[in-house]
C-alpha positions in Angstrom: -21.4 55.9 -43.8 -23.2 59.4 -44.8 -23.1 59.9 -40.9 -19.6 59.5 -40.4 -19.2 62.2 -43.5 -21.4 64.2 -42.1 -19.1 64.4 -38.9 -15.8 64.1 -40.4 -17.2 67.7 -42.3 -18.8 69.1 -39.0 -15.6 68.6 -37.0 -14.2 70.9 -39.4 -16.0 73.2 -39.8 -16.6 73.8 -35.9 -12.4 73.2 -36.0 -12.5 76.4 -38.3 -14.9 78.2 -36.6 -13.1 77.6 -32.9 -10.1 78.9 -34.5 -10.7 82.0 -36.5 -7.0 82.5 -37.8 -7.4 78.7 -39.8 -9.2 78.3 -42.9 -10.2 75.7 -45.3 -6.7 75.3 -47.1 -5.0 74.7 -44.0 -6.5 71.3 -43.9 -6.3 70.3 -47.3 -2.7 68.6 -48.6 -3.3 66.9 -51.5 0.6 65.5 -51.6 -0.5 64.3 -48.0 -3.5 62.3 -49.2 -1.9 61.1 -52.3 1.3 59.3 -50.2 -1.9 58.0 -48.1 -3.2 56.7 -51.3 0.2 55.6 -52.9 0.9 53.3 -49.6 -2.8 51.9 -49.4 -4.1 51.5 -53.1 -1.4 49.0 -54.2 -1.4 46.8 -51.8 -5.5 46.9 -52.6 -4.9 45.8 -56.1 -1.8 43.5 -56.0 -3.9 41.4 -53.2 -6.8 41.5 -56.1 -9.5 42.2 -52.6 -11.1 45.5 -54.5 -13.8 43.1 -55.1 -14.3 42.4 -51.4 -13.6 45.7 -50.3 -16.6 46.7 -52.9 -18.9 43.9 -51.6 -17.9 45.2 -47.8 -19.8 48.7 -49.4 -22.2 47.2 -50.3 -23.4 45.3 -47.1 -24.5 48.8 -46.2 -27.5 48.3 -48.4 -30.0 46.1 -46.2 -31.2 44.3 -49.1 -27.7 43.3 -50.2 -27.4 39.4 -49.4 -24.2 37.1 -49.8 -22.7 33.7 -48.6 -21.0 33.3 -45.5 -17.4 32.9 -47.0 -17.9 36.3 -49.1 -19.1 37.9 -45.9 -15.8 37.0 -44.0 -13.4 37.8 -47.0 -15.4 41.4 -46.8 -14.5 41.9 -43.0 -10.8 40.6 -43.5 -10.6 42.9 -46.2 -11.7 45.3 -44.3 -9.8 45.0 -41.5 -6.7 44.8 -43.3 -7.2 47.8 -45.0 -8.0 49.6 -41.5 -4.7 48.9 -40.6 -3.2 49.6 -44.1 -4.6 53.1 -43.5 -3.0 53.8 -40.0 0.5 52.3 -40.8 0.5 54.6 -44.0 -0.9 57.6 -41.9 2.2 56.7 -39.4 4.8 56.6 -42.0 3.4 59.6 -44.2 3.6 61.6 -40.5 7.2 60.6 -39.8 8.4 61.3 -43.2 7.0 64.6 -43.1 8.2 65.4 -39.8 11.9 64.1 -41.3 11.6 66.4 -43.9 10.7 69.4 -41.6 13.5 68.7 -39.1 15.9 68.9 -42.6 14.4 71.8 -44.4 17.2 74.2 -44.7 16.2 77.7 -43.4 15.8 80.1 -40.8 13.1 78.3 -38.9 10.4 80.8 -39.1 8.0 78.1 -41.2 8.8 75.8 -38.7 5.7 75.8 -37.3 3.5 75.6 -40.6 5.8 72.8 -41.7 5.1 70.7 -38.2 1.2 71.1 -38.7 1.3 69.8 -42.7 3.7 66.9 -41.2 1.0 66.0 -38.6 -1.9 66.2 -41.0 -1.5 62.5 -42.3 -3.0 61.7 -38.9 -5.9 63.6 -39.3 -6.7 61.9 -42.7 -5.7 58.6 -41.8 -8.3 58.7 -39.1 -10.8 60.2 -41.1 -10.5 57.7 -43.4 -10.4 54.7 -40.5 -13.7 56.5 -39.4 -14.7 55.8 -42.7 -14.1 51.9 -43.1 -15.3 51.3 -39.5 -19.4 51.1 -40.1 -18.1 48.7 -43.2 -16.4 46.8 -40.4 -19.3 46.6 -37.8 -21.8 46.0 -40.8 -19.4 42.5 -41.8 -19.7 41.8 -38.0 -22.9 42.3 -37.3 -23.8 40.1 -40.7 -22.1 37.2 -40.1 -23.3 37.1 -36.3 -26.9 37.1 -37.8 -25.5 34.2 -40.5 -24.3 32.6 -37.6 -27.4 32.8 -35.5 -29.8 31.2 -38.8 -27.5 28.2 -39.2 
């Protein structure tokens, strides 16, 4: 997990340093993220998996031990929220994109608009980079659970 941060931040910064006319703020939109949030979050707690989504961080621990049936409630949970992630990152993108083709005005923010409309994709697979060692980590535990029994 601290690897995948580690990347997700050195991808940016190299992105920033590649292209000296971007900085920073360019690739921060906190309504962006928020939407994200708004489309993923609820479905999180109405399902009542936050439990299983906190046990699927915590099979990054080596020492963390659990039952088979909790193991496989982590990876569903984990999977489902991968693709809760993508479809929100999809439908945060279109809406944005909506909005820019209906923004009244002269066009000259055109392009500016376009790359905040796009940026859901960005932090929708950021985030997906985020929940996929949680995935392999399930995986891989419930192979080795598999392999005791």
């Amino acid at each position: 997990m601290i690897m995948e941060i580690i990347c997700i931040i050195a991808s940016m910064v190299l992105f920033i340093i590649a292209y000296p006319g971007v900085n920073l703020a360019m690739l921060v939109d906190a309504p962006t993220l928020v939407c994200i949030l708004a489309l993923t979050v609820p479905v999180l707690l109405h399902r009542g998996v936050s439990k299983d989504l906190g046990r699927a961080f915590r099979l990054l621990k080596k020492s963390y031990t659990c039952s088979f049936s909790e193991l496989r409630n982590a990876l569903d949970v984990v999977e489902m929220m991968q693709k809760q992630v993508i479809y929100a990152g999809g439908i945060v993108t279109v809406q944005g994109i909506l909005m820019t083709l209906v923004w009244p005005g002269d066009g000259t923010l055109l392009r500016r608009n376009f790359a905040v409309a796009l940026l859901p994709v960005v932090y929708a697979a950021a985030l997906e980079m985020l929940l996929l060692p949680l995935q392999l980590e399930a995986k891989r535990r419930i192979i080795n659970y598999m392999e005791k029994e």
